[in-house]
C-alpha atoms as one frame of an Amber mdcrd trajectory, in Angstrom:
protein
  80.038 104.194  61.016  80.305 100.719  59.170  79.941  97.253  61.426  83.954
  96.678  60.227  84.536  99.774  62.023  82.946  99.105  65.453  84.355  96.091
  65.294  88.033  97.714  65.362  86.732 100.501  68.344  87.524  99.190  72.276
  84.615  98.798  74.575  84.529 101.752  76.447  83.131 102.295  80.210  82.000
 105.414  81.353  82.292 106.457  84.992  80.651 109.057  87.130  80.852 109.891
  90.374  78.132 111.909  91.927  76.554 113.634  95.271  73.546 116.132  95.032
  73.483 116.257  90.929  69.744 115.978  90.572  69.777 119.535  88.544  72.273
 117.869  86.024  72.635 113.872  86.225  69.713 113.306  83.477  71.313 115.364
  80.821  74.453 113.987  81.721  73.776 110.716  81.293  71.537 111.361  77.913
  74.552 113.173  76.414  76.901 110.003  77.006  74.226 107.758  75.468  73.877
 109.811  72.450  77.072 109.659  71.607  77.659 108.286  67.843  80.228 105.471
  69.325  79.675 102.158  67.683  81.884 100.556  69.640  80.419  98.582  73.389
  79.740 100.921  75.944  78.576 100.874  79.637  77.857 103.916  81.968  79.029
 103.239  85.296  77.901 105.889  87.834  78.986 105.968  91.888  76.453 107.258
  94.143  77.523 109.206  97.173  75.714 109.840  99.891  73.187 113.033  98.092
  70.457 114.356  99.969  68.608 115.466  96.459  66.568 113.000  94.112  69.740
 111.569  92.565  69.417 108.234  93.538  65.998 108.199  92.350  67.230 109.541
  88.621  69.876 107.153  88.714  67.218 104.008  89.244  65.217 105.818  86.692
  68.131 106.216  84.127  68.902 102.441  85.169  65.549 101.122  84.284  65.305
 103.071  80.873  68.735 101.788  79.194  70.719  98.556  79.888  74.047 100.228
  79.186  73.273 102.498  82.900  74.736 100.557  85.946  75.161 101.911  89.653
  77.478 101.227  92.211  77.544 102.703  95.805  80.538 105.387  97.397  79.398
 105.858 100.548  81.854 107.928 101.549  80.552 110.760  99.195  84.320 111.065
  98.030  85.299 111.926  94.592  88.368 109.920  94.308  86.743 106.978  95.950
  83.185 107.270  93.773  86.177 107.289  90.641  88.382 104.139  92.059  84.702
 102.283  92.768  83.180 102.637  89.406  86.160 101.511  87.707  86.117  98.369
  89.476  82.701  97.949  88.843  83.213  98.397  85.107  85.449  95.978  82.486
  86.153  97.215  79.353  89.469  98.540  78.205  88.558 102.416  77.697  87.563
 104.250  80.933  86.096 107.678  80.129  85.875 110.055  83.256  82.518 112.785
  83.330  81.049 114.109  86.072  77.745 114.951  86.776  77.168 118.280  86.020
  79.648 117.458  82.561  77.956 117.008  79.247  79.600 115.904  76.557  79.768
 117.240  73.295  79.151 115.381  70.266  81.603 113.152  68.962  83.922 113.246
  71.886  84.212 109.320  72.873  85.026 108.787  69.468  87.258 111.106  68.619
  89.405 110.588  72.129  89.388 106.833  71.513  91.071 107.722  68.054  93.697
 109.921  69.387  94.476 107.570  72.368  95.322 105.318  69.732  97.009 107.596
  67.835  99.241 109.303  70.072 100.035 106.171  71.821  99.005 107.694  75.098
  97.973 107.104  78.586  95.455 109.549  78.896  93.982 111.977  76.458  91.163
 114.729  77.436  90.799 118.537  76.496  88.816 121.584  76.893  86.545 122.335
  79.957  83.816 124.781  78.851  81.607 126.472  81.406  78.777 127.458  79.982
  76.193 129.565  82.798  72.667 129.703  83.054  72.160 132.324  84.914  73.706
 135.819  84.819  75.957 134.980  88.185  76.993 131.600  86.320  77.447 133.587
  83.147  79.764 135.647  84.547  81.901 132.938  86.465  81.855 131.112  83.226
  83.660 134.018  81.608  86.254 134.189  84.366  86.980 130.357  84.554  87.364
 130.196  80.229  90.159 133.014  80.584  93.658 133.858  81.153  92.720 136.429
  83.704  90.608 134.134  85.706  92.527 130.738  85.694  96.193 131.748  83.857
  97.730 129.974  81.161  95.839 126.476  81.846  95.283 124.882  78.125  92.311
 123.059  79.184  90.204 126.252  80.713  91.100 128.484  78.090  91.962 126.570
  74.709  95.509 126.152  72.953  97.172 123.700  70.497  97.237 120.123  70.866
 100.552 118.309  72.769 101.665 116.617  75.882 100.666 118.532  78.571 100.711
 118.261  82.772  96.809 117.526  82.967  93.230 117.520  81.318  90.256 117.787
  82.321  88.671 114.704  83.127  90.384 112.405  80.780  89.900 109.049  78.434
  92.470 106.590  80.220  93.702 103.481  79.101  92.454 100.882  81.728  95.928
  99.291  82.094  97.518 102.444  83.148  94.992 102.787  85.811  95.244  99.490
  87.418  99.209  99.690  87.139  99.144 102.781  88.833  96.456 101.915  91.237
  93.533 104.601  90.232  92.885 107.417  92.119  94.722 108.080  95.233  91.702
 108.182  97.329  93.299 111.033  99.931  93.068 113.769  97.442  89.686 115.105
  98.213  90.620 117.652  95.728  93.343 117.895  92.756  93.124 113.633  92.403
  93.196 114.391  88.469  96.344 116.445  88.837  98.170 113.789  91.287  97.166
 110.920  88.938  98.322 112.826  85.653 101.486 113.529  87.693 101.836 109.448
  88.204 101.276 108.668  84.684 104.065 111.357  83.587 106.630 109.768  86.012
 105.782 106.241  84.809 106.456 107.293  81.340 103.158 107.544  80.096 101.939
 110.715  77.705  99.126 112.842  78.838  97.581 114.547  75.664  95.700 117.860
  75.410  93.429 118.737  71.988  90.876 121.175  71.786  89.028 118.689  69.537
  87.204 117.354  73.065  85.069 120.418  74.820  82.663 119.178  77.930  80.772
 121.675  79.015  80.985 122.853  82.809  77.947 124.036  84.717  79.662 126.275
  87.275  78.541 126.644  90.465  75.520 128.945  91.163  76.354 130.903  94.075
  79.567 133.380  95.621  79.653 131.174  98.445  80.008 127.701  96.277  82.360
 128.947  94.363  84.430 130.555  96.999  84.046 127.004  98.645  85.447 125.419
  95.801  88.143 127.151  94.842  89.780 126.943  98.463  89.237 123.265  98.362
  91.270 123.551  94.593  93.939 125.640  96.871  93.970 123.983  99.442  94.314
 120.346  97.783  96.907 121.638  95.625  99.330 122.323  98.310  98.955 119.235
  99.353  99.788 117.674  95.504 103.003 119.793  96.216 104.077 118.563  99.223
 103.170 115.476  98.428 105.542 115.356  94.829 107.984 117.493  95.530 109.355
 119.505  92.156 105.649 119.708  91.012 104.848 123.224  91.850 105.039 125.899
  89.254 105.097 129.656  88.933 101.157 130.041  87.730  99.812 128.062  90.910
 102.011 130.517  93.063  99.947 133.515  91.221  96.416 133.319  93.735  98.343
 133.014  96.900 100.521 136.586  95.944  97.753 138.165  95.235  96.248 137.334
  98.201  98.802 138.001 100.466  99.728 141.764  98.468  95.957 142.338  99.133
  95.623 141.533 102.801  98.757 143.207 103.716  98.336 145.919 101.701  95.075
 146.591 103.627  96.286 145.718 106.939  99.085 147.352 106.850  97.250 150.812
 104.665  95.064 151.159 107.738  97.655 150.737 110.864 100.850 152.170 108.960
 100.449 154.063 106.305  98.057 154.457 103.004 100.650 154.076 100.648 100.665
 150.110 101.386  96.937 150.237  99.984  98.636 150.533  96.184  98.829 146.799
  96.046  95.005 146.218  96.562  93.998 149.001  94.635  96.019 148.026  91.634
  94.707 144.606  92.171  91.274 145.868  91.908  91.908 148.126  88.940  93.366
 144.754  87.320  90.181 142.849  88.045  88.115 145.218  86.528  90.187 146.519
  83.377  90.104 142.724  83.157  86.428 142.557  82.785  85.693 144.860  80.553
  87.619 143.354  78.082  86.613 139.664  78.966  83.232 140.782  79.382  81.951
 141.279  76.124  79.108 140.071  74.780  77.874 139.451  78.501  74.788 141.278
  79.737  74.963 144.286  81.826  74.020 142.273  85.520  76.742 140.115  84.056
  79.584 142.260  83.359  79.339 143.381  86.678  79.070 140.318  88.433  82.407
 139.257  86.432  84.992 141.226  88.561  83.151 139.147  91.507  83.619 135.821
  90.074  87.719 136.984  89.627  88.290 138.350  92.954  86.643 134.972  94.390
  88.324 132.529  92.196  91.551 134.201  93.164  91.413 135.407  96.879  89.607
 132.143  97.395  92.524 129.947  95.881  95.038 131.549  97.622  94.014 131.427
 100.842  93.435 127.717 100.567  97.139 127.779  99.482  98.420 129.165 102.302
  96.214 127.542 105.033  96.657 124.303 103.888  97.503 122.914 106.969 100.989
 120.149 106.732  99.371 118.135 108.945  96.536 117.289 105.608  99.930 116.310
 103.458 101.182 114.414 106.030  98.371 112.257 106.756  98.192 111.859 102.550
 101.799 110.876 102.684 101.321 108.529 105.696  98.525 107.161 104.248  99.559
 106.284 100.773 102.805 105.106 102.207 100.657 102.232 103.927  98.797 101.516
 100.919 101.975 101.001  98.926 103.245  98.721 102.206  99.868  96.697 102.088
 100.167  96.215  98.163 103.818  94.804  98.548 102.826  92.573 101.507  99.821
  90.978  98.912 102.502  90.809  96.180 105.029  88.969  98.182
């Protein structure tokens, strides 16, 4: 691209928060910096608290390109490593990727094109998980389709419109600061909450398949179990929090896990007629991966019903559980937040 034509492109800051991302954080960061963006750009990345070498890569990454700043989340918090790297960054694009994201090419350039385009608040797109090893292999599968995450345009592709979120996201830096960033309470779902907050202040959130990061999922049963409670879990509290912002596909994990526990509760002490609802959800979950499994290896294929029945059962129960008490202290909190921001303002 021509010198006219950087000269036209905003200066763009890149922030990443990350904890325990040694594995990733290197190719990570080389991805952003390869990126054929003539246009300023500074990489911005929060360090939590990680018990790995990733404060060491950082300072190496640091050293080895001027464009590589850190600043320090010591609360090892997502939302907070977001909020701190944006204030330690200026320019008028903020581009969100986490540490075990990589970018594909062309992606800063083409979402600074359609954020101009589209006039929006927020653009952002697909989220490809891409294994690399049979177990991640097969979760990738599971989180890239209909079967494993529903109808979500940015896990499993779809035209390009307005839609409720993305996945990570290219912001304008105005509509952060207006909006205050990240609400720092949401452990989990704080791209969801925002998105919802840039939709009720009018502003667009875009989806195109055009931008693909690829995901490195995580590498064990256990982590991923882990994480999608956490997604559960957090997303009850989004929908006590904004009431009206629950749909019928986030309602999906938490039936399924309820028709499987009571089906086998209640197959054992009553009768075994109740255990048609597990059963059926086990023949779905494996007609399911035969079909999505394709292509897969053998080890694979049947690891994939696995990754399902953990994405799901896992999800739901975090639904459930989610304890009122969590949204309340969100509520209270961000209700004193919004009292302390008034009290500066007047």
């Amino acid at each position: 691209m021509n010198t006219k034509a950087a000269e036209e492109l905003p200066a763009v800051s890149v922030i990443m928060p990350v904890l325990n991302e040694e594995r990733h954080l290197r190719t990570a960061v080389r991805r952003i910096l390869e990126q054929d963006y003539p246009g300023p750009m500074e990489v911005v990345i929060a360090l939590g608290p990680s018990t790995d070498r990733t404060a060491q890569i950082a300072a190496e990454l640091v050293a080895e390109d001027p464009r590589v700043r850190t600043v320090e989340n010591p609360t090892g918090r997502t939302p907070a490593g977001l909020n701190a790297a944006i204030r330690g960054s200026s320019h008028p694009v903020v581009v969100r990727v986490d540490g075990h994201g990589l970018l594909t090419p062309g992606y800063i350039v083409t979402a600074v094109r359609l954020l101009r385009e589209m006039e929006a608040a927020n653009v952002g797109g697909i989220m490809h998980a891409e294994g690399e090893t049979e177990w991640e292999n097969a979760v990738a599968v599971a989180m890239t389709s209909k079967i494993g995450v529903g109808n979500a345009a940015f896990h499993t592709g779809g035209l390009a419109g307005p839609a409720d979120t993305v996945y990570l996201g290219v912001f304008r830096r105005e509509v952060l600061e207006r909006l205050g960033g990240y609400n720092e309470e949401f452990v989990r779902a704080q791209d969801w909450e925002l998105n919802y907050r840039i939709r009720q202040d009018g502003g667009l959130v875009w989806f195109t398949p055009q931008l693909r990061v690829t995901y490195r999922p995580r590498p064990s049963v256990k982590a991923l179990a882990k994480q999608y409670k956490d997604y559960g879990r957090w997303r009850r509290v989004v929908t006590r929090f904004h009431r009206g912002s629950v749909n019928l596909r986030y309602l999906a994990p938490p039936a399924a896990f309820l028709g499987v526990l009571l089906g086998l509760v209640l197959g054992v002490a009553v009768h075994p007629a109740f255990l048609a609802a597990p059963v059926a959800y086990l023949l779905g979950i494996l007609g399911g991966a035969l079909v999505e499994g394709r292509g897969l290896s053998l080890k694979a294929k049947a690891l994939l019903p696995v990754a399902f029945a953990t994405m799901h059962l896992s999800w739901g129960f975090g639904f459930i559980t989610s304890p009122r008490s969590l949204a309340r202290k969100v509520i209270g909190s961000s209700a004193a937040s919004a009292a302390d921001v008034v009290a500066e303002r007047g």
